[in-house]
N, C-alpha and C positions, 0 to 999 in steps of 0.2 A: 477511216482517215486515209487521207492519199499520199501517195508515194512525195509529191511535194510538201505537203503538211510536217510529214515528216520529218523531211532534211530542214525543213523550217525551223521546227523544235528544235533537236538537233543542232543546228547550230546557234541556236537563242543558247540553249545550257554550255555551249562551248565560250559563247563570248562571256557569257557570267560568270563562268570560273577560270577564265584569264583576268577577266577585272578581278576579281576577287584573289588573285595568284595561286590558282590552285594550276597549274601545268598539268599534271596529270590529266586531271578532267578532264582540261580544255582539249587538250591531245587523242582521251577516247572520245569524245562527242565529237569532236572533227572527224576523226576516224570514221564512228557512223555512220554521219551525215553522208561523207564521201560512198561508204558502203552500200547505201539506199539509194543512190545514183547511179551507182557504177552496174548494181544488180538491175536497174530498169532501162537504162542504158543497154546492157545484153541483151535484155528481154526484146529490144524494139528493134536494135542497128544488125543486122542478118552479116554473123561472120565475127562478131566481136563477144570473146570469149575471153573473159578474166578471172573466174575461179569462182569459188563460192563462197571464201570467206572475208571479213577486209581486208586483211594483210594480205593474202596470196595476190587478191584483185588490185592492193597498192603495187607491190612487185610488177607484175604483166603487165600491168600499166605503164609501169616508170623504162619496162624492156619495151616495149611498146613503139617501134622504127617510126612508126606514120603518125605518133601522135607529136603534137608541139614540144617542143627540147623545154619549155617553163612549167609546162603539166606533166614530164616525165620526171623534173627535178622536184617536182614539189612533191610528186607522188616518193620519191625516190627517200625522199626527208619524212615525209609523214611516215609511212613504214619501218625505218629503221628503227631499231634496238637503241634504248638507252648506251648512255659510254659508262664504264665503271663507275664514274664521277654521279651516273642518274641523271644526264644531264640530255638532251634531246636535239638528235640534227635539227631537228624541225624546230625553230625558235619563234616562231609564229603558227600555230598550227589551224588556225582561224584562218587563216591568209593562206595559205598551203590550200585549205580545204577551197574555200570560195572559191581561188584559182582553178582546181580541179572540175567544178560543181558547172560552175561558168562554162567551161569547156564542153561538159557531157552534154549540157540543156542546149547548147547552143548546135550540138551535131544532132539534137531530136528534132529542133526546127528545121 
């Protein structure tokens, strides 16, 4: 399966368990998806270096000076830590992620 096929699924299971209201879900399968991007994204772009896991690669991402200020905040939001409340900066993480996904595909072309 390829690296696109991937983030495909991936974000098919994210959108399903936001219709479905599972947040949780939907927030690790965003996660993913964005992860299997970002990791082929290194693999290709000479000099772009974001860690090896998703979180760290959301982080370095979101610090990220030369990337777009709406790909750093969305990264910025999908990474963060629930609030005491369990509650998610990221209140769209399907959106967050696309936004992300969008960005890396379009700097491989």
């Amino acid at each position: 399966m390829s690296w696109r096929e991937e983030i495909t699924i991936e974000m098919q299971r994210a959108r399903a368990a936001a219709t479905s209201g599972n947040a949780g879900k939907a927030r690790t399968s965003a996660r993913r998806a964005v992860g299997i991007a970002l990791t082929e994204h290194q693999r290709k772009v000479q000099g772009r270096k974001y860690g090896t896991d998703v979180i760290g690669q959301l982080r370095s991402l979101a610090a990220d000076g030369t990337v777009d200020d709406s790909v750093r905040a969305a990264a910025e939001r999908l990474q963060a830590r629930l609030s005491p409340q369990f509650e998610s900066p990221s209140k769209d993480p399907v959106g967050d992620a696309t936004l992300i996904i969008r960005y890396l595909l379009e700097d491989l072309t």
